[in-house]
C-alpha positions as CSV (number, residue, x, y, z in Angstrom):
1,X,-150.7,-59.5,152.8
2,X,-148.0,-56.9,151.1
3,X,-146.5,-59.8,150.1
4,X,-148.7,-61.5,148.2
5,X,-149.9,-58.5,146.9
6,X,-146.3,-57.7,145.7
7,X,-146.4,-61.6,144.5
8,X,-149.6,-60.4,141.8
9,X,-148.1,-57.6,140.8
10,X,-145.1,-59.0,139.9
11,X,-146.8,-61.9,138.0
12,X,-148.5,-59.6,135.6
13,X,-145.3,-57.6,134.3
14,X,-144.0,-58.5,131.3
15,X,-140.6,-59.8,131.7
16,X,-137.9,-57.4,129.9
17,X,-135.7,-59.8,127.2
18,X,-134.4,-57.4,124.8
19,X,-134.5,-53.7,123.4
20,X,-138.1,-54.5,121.9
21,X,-139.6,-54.8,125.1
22,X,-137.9,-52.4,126.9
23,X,-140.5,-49.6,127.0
24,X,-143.5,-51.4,127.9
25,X,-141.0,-52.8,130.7
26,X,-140.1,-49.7,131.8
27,X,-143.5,-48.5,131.9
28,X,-144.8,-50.8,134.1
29,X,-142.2,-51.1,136.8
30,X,-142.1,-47.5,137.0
31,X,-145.9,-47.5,138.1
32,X,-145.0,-50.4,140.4
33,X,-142.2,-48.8,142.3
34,X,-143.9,-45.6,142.4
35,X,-146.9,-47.2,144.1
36,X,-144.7,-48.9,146.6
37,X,-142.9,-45.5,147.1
38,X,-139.5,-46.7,146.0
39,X,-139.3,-44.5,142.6
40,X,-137.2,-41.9,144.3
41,X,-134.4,-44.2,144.8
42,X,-133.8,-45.5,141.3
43,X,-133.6,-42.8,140.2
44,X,-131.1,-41.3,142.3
45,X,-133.7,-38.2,143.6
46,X,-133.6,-40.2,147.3
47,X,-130.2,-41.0,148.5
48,X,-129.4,-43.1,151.0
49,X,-128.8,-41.4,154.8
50,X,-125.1,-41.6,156.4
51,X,-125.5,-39.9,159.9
52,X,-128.5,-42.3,161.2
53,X,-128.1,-45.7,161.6
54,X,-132.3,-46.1,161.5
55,X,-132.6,-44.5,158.3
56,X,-129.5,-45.7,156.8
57,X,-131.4,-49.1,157.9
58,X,-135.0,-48.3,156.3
59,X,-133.5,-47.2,153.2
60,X,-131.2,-49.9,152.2
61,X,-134.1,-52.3,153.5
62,X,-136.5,-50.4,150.9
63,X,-133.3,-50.4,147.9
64,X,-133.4,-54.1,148.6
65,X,-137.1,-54.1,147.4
66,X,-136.8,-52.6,144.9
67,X,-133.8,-54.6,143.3
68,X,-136.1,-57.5,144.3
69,X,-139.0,-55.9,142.0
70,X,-136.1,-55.1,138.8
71,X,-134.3,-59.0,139.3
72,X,-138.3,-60.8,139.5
73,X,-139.3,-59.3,136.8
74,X,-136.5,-59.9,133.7
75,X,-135.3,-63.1,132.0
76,X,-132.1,-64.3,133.0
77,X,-130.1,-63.4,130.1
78,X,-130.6,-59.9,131.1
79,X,-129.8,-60.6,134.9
80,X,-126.9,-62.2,133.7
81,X,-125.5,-58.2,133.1
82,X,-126.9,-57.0,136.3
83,X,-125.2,-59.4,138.7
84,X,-122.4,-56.6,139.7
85,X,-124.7,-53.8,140.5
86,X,-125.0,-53.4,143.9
87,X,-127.7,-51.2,144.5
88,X,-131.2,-50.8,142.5
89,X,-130.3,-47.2,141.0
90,X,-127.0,-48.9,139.3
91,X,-129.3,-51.7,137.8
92,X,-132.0,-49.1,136.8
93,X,-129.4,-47.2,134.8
94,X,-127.7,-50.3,133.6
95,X,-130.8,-51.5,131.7
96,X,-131.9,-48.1,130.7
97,X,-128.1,-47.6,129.5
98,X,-128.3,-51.1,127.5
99,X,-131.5,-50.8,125.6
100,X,-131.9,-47.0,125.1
101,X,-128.4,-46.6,124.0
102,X,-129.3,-47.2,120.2
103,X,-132.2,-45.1,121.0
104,X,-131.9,-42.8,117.1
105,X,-131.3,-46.3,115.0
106,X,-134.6,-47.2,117.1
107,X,-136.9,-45.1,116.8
108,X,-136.5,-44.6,112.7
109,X,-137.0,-48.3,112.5
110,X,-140.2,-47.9,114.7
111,X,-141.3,-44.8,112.7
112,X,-140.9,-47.0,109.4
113,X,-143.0,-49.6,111.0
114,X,-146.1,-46.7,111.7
115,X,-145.8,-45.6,108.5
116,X,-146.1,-48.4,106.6
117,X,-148.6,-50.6,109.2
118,X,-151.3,-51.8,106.7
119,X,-154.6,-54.1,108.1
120,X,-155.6,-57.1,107.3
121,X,-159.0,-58.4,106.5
122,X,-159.1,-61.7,108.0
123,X,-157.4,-60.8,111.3
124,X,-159.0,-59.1,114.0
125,X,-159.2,-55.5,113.4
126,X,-159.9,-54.6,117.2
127,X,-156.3,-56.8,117.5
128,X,-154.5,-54.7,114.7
129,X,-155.1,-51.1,116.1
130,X,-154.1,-52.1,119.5
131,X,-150.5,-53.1,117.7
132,X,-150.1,-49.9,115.9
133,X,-151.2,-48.2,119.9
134,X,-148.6,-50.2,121.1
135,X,-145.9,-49.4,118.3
136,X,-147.1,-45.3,118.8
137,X,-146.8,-45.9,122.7
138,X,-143.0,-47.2,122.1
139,X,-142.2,-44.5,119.9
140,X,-143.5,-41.9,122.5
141,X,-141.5,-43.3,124.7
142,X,-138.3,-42.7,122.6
143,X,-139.0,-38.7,122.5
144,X,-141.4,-38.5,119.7
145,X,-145.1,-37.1,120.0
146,X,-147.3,-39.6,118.2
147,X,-151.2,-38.1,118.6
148,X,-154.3,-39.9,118.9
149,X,-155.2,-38.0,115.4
150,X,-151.7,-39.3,113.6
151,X,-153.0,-42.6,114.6
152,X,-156.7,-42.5,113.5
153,X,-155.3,-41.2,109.9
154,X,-153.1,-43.9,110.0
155,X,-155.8,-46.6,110.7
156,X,-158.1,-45.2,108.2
157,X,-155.5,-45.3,105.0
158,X,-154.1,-48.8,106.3
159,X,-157.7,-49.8,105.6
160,X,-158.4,-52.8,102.5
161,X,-160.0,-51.3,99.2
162,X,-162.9,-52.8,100.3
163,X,-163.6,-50.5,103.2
164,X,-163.9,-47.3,100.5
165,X,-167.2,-46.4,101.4
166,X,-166.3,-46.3,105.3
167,X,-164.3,-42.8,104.6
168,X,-167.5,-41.0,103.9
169,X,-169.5,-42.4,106.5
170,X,-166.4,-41.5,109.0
171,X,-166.4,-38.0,107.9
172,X,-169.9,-37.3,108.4
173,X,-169.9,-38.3,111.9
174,X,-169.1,-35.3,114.3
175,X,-166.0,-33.7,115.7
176,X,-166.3,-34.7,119.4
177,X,-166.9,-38.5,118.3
178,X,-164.0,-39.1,115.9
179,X,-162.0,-40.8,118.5
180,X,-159.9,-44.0,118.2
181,X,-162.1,-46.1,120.6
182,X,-164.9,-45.0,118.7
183,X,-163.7,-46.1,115.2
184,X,-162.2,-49.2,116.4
185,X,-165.6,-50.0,117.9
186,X,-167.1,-49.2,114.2
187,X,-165.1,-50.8,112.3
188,X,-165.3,-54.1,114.5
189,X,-168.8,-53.9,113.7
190,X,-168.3,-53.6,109.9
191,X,-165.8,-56.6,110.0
192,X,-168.3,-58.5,111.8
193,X,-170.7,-57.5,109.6
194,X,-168.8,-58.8,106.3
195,X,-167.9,-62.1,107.6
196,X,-171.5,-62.5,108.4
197,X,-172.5,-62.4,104.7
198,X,-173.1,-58.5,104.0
199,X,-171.8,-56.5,101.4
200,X,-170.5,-59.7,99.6
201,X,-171.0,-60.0,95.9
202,X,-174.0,-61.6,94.9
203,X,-173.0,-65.1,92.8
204,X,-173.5,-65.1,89.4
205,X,-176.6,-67.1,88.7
206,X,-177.0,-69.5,85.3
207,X,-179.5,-68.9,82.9
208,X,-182.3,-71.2,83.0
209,X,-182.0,-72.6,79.8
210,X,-178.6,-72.7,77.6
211,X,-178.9,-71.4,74.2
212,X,-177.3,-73.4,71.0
213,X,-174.0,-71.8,69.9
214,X,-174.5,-69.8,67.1
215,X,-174.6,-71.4,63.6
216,X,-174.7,-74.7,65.1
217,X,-177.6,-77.4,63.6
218,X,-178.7,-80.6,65.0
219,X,-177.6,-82.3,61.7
220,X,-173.8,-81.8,62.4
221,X,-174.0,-82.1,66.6
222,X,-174.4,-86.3,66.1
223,X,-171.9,-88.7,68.0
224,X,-171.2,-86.7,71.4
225,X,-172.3,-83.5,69.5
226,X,-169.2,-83.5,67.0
227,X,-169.9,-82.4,63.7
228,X,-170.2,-84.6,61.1
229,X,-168.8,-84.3,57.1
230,X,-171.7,-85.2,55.2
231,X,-169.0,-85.2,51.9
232,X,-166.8,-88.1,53.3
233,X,-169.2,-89.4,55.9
234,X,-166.5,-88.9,58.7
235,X,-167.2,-87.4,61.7
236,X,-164.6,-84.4,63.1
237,X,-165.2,-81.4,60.9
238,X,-167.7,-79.8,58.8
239,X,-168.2,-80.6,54.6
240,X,-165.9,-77.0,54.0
241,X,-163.3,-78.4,55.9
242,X,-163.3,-81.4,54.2
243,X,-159.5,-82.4,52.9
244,X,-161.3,-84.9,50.4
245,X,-162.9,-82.3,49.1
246,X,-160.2,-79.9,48.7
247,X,-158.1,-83.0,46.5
248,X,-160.6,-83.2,44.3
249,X,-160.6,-79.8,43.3
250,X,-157.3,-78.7,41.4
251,X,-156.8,-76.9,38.6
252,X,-154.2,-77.8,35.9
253,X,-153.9,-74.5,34.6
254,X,-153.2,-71.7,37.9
255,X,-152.4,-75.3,39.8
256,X,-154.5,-73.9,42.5
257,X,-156.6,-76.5,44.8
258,X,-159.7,-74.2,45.5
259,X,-161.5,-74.5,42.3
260,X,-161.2,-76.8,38.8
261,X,-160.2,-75.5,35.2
262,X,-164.1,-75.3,34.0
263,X,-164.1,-72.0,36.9
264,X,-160.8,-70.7,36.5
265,X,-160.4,-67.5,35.7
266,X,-157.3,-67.5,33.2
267,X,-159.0,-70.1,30.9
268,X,-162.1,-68.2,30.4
269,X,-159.7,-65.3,29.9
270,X,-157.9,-67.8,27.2
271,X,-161.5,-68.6,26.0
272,X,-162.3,-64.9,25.3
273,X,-159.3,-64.0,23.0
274,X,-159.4,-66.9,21.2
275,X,-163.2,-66.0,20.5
276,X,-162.2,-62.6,19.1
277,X,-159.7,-63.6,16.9
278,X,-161.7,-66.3,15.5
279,X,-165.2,-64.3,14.6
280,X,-163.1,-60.9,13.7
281,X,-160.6,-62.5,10.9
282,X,-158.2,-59.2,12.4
283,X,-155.6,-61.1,12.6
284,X,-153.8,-62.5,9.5
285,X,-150.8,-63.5,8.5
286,X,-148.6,-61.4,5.8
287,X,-150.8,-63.2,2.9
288,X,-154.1,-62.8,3.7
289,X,-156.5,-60.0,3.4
290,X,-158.3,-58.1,6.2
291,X,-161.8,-58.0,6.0
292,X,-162.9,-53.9,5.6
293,X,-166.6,-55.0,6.6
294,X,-165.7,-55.4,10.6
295,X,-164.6,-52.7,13.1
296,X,-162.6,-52.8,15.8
297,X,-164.6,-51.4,19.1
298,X,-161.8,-49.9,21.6
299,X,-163.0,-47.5,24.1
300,X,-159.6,-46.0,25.3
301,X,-158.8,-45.4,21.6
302,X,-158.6,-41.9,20.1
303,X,-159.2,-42.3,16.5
304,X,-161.0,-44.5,14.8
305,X,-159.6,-46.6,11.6
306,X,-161.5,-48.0,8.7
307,X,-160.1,-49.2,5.3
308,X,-163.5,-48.6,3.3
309,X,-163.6,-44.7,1.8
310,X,-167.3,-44.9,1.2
311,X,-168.7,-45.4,4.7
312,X,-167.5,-42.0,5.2
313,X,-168.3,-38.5,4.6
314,X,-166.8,-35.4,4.2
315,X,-163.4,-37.0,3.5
């Protein structure tokens, strides 16, 4: 029956491959060898008896064992460096030797890991926090205190943006039951809760009816609701985009192709001069007389002129 027994136990510890694993390792065969009474002589506290054959007997029977629990339960890469040890204290201190040795590089690399351990939304939350336990637990077990409040702060700022509103609700709940099995029981529930359908934004529904786009008319929507140019018939664009259009309309005298010469601006400008000099008779050439019966209307002028004595007074 021991034997079997020892068989299960066995079974269920996690092989030791590497540095990574080490703790965890160590943690469980040191629970098994204690149970089986054999922790004393790895580590050195029971030594084995010289003077009596009977005991010198019983305790290399019970070293034996406890080699047999170290050798059964790592992978054979790392029994590959055990194979000169002769007792089970040598390969105890061998392996702790091996993988604790870098023990400083370690645990900053472990520490860097805690601090920057963020969760994500569509893996299992319950799943996540037992990693970061687990990553806490190996750092513990390279000298440095990691509390059960270090790692409910960091589960609650590794949290998505989407869990905001579970801060307040956290904080309202008392002292005695902000534990870490107590939020990782809540927030399983709000993760089940989201992938259920809650707190999900609400779709965007379409208006019943779709309105025309502004300053659109059924008259130019024809032929697959393009417009249509009722000045050359095609359809494509609108009559003020027509190019047709805009060649027909140039001017000869600005050259311009937005309006003709009967609206431009420089020949009624043209026109207006040639109207002044025409009904005024001002203008003359060295021969010809000027005409004392017409003024001269300028309203930036300071003085006014006249060539005809008796329309005035007091001269």
């Amino acid at each position: 029956m021991e034997d079997e027994f020892s068989k299960i136990e066995i079974a269920k510890i996690v092989k030791l491959k590497d540095a990574a694993n080490f703790p965890i390792w160590k943690f469980q065969i040191d629970i098994i060898l204690k149970v089986n009474g054999l922790y004393d002589i790895i580590t050195g506290s029971e030594v084995k008896p010289e003077t009596n054959a009977t005991l010198k007997k019983e305790y290399e029977k019970r070293d034996a064992k406890a080699m047999k629990y170290i050798i059964t339960t790592c992978k054979q890469t790392v029994i590959m460096h055990l194979m000169t040890c002769k007792d089970s204290k040598s390969m105890y201190s061998k392996l702790k030797a091996s993988y604790e040795r870098d023990s400083g590089q370690q645990k900053v690399t472990l520490l860097n890991r805690f601090y920057n351990f963020n969760i994500d939304a569509n893996v299992d939350i319950q799943q996540q926090i037992s990693e970061l336990e687990f990553l806490a637990h190996r750092i513990q077990g390279l000298g440095e205190q990691i509390s059960e409040t270090m790692i409910i702060t960091k589960v609650l700022s590794a949290l998505p943006a989407h869990y905001s509103y579970f801060f307040s609700a956290w904080e309202s709940t008392s002292a005695a039951d902000r534990t870490l099995s107590n939020l990782t029981a809540r927030l399983a529930d709000e993760q089940i809760k989201m992938k259920g359908g809650f707190n999900q934004e609400q779709p965007v529904q379409q208006p019943m009816f779709k309105m025309e786009r502004q300053g659109s008319t059924s008259r130019n929507t024809g032929a697959g609701s393009k417009p249509k140019c009722y000045t050359c018939g095609k359809i494509g664009h609108k009559s003020p985009q027509c190019m047709s259009k805009q060649e027909r309309m140039h001017c000869t005298i600005c050259k311009k192709d937005n309006h003709n010469e009967s609206s431009c601006y420089f020949r009624r400008k043209d026109d207006k001069k040639t109207y002044l000099c025409t009904n005024t008779n001002m203008v003359s050439s060295g021969s010809e007389k000027i005409n004392n019966s017409y003024w001269i209307l300028d309203s930036g002028s300071s003085q006014m002129l006249t060539g005809d004595l008796s329309i005035l007074s007091n001269v």
